[in-house]
N, C-alpha and C positions, 0 to 999 in steps of 0.2 A: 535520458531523463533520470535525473537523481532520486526515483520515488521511491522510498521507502518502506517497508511494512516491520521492519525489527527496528529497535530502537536508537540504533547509532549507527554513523557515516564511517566506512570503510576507506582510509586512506589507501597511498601507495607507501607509506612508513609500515602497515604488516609486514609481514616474514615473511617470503614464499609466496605473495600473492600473483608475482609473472612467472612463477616457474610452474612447470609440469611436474604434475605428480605422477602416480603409479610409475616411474622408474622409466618412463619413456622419455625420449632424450630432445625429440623436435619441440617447436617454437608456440605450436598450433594453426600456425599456417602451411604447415605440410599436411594437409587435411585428405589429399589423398591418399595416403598409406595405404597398402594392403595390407589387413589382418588388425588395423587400429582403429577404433569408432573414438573420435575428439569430441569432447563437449567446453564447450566455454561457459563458467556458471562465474555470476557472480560473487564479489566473498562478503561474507553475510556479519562477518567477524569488524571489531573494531581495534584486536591487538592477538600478538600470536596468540593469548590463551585462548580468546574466542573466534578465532579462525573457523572456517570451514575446512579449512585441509584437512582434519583428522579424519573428518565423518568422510569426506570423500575420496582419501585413501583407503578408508575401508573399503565402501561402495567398491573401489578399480578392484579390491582384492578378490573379494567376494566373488564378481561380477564374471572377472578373469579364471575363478575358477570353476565357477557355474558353467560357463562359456568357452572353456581352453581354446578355442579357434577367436578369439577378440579379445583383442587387448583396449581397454578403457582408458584414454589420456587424457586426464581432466586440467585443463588451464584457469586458474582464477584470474579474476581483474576486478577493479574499485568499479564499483555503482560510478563513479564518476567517469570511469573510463568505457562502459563495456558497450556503450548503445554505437560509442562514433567505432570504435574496433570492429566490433561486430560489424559493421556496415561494411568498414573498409576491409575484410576481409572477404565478405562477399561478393563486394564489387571489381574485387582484384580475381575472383575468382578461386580464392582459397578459403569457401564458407569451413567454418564448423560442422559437422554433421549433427550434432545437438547445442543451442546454447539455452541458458537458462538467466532471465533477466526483465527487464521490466514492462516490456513493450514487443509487442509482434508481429501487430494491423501493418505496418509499412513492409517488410516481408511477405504475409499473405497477397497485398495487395500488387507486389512485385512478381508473384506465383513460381516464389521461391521457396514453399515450405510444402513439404506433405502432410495433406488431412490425416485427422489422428482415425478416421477409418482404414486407411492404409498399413494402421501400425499397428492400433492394436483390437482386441476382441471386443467384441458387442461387449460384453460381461462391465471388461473394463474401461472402456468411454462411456458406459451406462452409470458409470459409480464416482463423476464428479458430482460436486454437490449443486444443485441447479440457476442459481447466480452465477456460482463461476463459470459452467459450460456457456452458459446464456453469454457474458460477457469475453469466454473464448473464443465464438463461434462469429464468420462475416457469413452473413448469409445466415443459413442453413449448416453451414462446414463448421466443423470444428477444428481450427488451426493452431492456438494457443490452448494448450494444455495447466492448467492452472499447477502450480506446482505446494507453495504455502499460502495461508490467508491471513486477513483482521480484521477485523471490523472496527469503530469507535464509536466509543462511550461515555458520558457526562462523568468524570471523576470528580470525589469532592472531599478535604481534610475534615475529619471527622470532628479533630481537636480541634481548629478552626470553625466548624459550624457552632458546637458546642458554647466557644468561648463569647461569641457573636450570636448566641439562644436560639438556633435556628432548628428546629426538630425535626424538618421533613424538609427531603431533595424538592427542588425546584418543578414545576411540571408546565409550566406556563411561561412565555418573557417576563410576563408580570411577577412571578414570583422569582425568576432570576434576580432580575432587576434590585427586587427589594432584597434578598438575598446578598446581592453585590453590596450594596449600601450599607449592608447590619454588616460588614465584614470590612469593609472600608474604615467606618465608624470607629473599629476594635483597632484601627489599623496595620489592618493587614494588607501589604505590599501589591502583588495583586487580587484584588476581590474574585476575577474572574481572568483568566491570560485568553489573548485573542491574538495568536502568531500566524501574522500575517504578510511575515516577511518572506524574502522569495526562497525560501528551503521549500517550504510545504504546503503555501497559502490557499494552493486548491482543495485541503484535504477540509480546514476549516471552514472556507468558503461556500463549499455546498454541503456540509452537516448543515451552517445555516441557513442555506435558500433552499433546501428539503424541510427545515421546518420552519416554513411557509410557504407553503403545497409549489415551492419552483423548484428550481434543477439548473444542471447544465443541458438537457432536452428534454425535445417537447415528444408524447408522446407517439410520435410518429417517429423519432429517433434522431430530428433535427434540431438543430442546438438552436437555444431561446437562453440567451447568455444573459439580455439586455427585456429579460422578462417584465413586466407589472408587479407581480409578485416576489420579483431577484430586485428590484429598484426600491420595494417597498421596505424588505429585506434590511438594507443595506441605511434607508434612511433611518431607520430605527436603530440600528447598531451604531450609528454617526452618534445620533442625537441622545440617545434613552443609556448610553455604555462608557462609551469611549468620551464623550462630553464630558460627562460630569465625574469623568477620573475613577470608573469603574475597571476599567481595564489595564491600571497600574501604570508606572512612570515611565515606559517604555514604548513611546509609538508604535502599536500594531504593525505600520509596516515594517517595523527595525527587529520586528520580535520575530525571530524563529523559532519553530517547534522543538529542536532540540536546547534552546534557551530556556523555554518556556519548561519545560520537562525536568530541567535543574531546578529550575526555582523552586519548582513544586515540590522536590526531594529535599531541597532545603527548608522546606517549609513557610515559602512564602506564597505560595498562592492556595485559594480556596475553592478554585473550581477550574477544571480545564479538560478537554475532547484528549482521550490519551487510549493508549491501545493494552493488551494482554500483560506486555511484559512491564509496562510503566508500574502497575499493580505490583507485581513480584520485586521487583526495585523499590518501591516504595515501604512494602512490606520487609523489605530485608533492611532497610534502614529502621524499623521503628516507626512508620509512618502508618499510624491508624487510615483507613480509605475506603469509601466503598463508590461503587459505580450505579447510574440511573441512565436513561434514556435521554436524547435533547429535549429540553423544554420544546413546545410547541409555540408558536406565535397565538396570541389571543383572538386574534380571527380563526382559527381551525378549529381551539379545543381542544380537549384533552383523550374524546374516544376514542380517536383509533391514530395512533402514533405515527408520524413520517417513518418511511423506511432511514435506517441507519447507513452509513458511507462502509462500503465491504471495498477492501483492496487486496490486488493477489500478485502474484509473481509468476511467470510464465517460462512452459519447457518448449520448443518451439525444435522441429526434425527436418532440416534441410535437404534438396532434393538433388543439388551441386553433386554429390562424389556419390548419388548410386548407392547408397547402403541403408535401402530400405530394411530389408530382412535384419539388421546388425541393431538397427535405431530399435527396430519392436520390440528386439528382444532386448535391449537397454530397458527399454520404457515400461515393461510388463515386469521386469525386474526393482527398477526403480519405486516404481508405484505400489511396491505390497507394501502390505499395513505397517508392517516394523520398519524399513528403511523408512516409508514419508514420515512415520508418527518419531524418530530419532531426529530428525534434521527440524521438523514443526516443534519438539518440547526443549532442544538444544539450544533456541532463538524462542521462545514462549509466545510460536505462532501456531496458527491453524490446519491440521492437512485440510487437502482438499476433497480429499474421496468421505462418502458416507459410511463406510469401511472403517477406514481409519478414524473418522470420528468418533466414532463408535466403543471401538476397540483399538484405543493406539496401547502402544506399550508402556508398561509399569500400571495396567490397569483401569484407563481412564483418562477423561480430563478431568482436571479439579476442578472445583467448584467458580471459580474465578474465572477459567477459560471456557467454562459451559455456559457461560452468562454470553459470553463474545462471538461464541459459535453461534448460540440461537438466536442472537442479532443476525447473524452475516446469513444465515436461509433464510432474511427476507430483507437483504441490503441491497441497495443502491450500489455500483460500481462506477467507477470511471467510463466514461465511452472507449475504451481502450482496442475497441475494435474496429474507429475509424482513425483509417492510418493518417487526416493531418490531428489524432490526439495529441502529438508529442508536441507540434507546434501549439494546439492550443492551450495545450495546459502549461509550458513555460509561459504564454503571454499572461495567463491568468496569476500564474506563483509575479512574475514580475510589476504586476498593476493593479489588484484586485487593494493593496493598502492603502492607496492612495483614494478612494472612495469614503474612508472615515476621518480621513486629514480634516485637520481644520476649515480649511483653504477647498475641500476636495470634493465635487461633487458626484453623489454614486451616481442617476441617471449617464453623466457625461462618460465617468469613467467606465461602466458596463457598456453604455453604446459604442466605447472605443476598445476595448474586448471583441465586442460580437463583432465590430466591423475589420477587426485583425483576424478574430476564428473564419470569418467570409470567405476575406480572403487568402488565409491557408488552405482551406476548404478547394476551394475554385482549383487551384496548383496540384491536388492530388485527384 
């Protein structure tokens, strides 16, 4: 699954993204070495400058000299490649002993991963931040290790509201709505961008069926895809958005998030759900910005806010080649406050520990990522702890746009969602 949490999609045109680093010479399927602990991480980078190899050639150096009895062999791969490799290395029998990437539940549920009490100290399983253990943990167990996070946030061009007399952020659909229209009016390109095409459409999707008290589940932890409130959701964004050309000249399902993210840099849209680093990109262009909360649907009100969509990326310690004691001491390594807090402000994400919140390195978070943090301790996350997520969330990215089509009805199209999540469901 291609899910993103940093800004841009990671080809296989990088430099260096199938080679191994720290000077080790195998493929990453020689997993059993003696004296090498392998991890397979994603690369977070969208060109050599913004690779991940530098940070994690440090990491092997560092690690390796902390640890002169293990050598650290980090292999990168594209967000596009790393969920089927990873698998198929597994099932060949040549896991990774760490990967790190976007999905876990189908491993745990395989009882192919060691609990992170096995690895590391109370101290430090006690110090993620409590959404993300909540959504690392099946069960009780905690198997995915949260490694960076985001959460999102109502962004809005300032110089666009301005120009369109609008003086204060949205807090309602109703004040979206008319918002959308005074911005339209001035003609601006998109009034509001709704990217709902199949890069990211789940991320969109339930920002907006959390505000209107739905979800992707109920709170027993079963998915209510084809909810009253997800159907009501959706007719509303048909009819009150996307109708009457508030959504800009781009069918929502044609619109990807990283389309929609450009425009915004170019200064064509006025409002749009974007994360930490969208802000700093926007700001380094010249682009006045400030961020608010989602409107709430006008049935809920404005007192007490839906929770915000938190997404994270996961370290995940294989059980395949036996090197428990190698993996902890990776992991308790990896997790101090300066290694997570370099690798979360390199990519202008989240760490995960309350530690490194706290105290990342250079001082702080700024002002801009302190907004996104105290969203994500009381966000919503993906259900990423039931292993058929992988399946339900691509049926969602691939059909969730066709609900605001012209032609497209949401009732049908969510009942035909939930009756595909069923039956994923049923298979695992």
């Amino acid at each position: 699954m291609r899910r993103r949490i940093s800004g841009t999609t990671a080809t296989t045109a990088v430099l260096g993204l199938l080679m191994p680093l720290a000077g080790c010479g195998g493929s990453g399927d020689d997993a059993g070495d003696s004296g090498t602990l392998h991890l397979v991480a994603a690369e977070y980078g969208d060109s050599p400058a913004t690779s991940s190899k530098p940070y994690w050639e440090k990491m092997a150096a560092d690690f390796n000299e902390a640890n002169p009895g293990i050598k650290l062999d980090v292999k990168l791969l594209p967000w596009a490649d790393i969920d089927r490799e990873v698998s198929r290395m597994v099932k060949a029998g040549k896991a990774p002993d760490v990967a790190l990437m976007g999905s876990y539940s189908d491993f745990a549920a395989q009882g192919e991963l060691y609990p992170a009490d096995e690895l590391l100290s109370v101290t430090a399983e006690a110090n993620f931040l409590q959404p993300l253990a909540d959504a690392g943990s099946v069960g009780n167990t905690l198997y995915g290790l949260p490694f960076v996070a985001s959460s999102r946030l109502l962004f809005y061009n300032e110089a666009l509201f301005a120009k369109a007399g609008i003086k204060d952020p949205p807090k309602t659909w109703s004040d979206l709505k008319a918002d959308a229209k005074a911005l339209k009016d001035k003609g601006v390109k998109y009034p509001y961008a709704l990217p709902l095409g199949p890069e990211e459409a789940h991320a969109e999707a339930l920002i907006w069926e959390l505000s209107n008290g739905g979800g992707y589940a109920d709170s027993s932890g079963n998915y209510s895809l084809a909810s009253e409130q997800n159907i009501d959701t959706w007719d509303w964004v048909k009819k009150e958005m996307v109708a009457p050309g508030f959504t800009g000249p781009t069918p929502p399902s044609q619109l990807n998030r990283a389309d929609a993210f450009a425009a915004f840099l170019r200064g064509e849209v006025g409002m749009v759900n974007g994360y930490p680093s969208l802000a700093h990109e926007a700001r380094a262009k010249g682009i006045g910005v400030q961020t608010t909360s989602m409107p709430v649907s006008d049935n809920l009100g404005t007192g007490v806010p839906p929770p915000t969509v938190g997404v994270a990326d996961w370290m995940m310690a294989f059980k395949q080649n036996g090197k428990r004691a190698e993996i902890g001491k990776f992991l308790e390594f990896i997790y101090q406050d300066k290694n997570l807090s370099d690798f979360a402000g390199r990519y202008h994400l989240l760490p995960s520990t309350v530690t490194a919140s706290r105290t990342p390195a250079g001082g702080g978070l700024d002002k801009n990522d302190t907004q996104f943090l105290n969203a994500l301790r009381g966000a919503q996350l993906y259900p990423v702890n039931d292993p058929s997520w992988l399946t339900v969330s691509d049926t969602i990215k691939r059909n969730i746009g066709r609900a605001v089509e012209p032609t497209g009805s949401p009732k049908g199209v969510l009942e035909d969602i939930a009756g595909q999540a069923a039956q994923a469901a049923r298979k695992h």
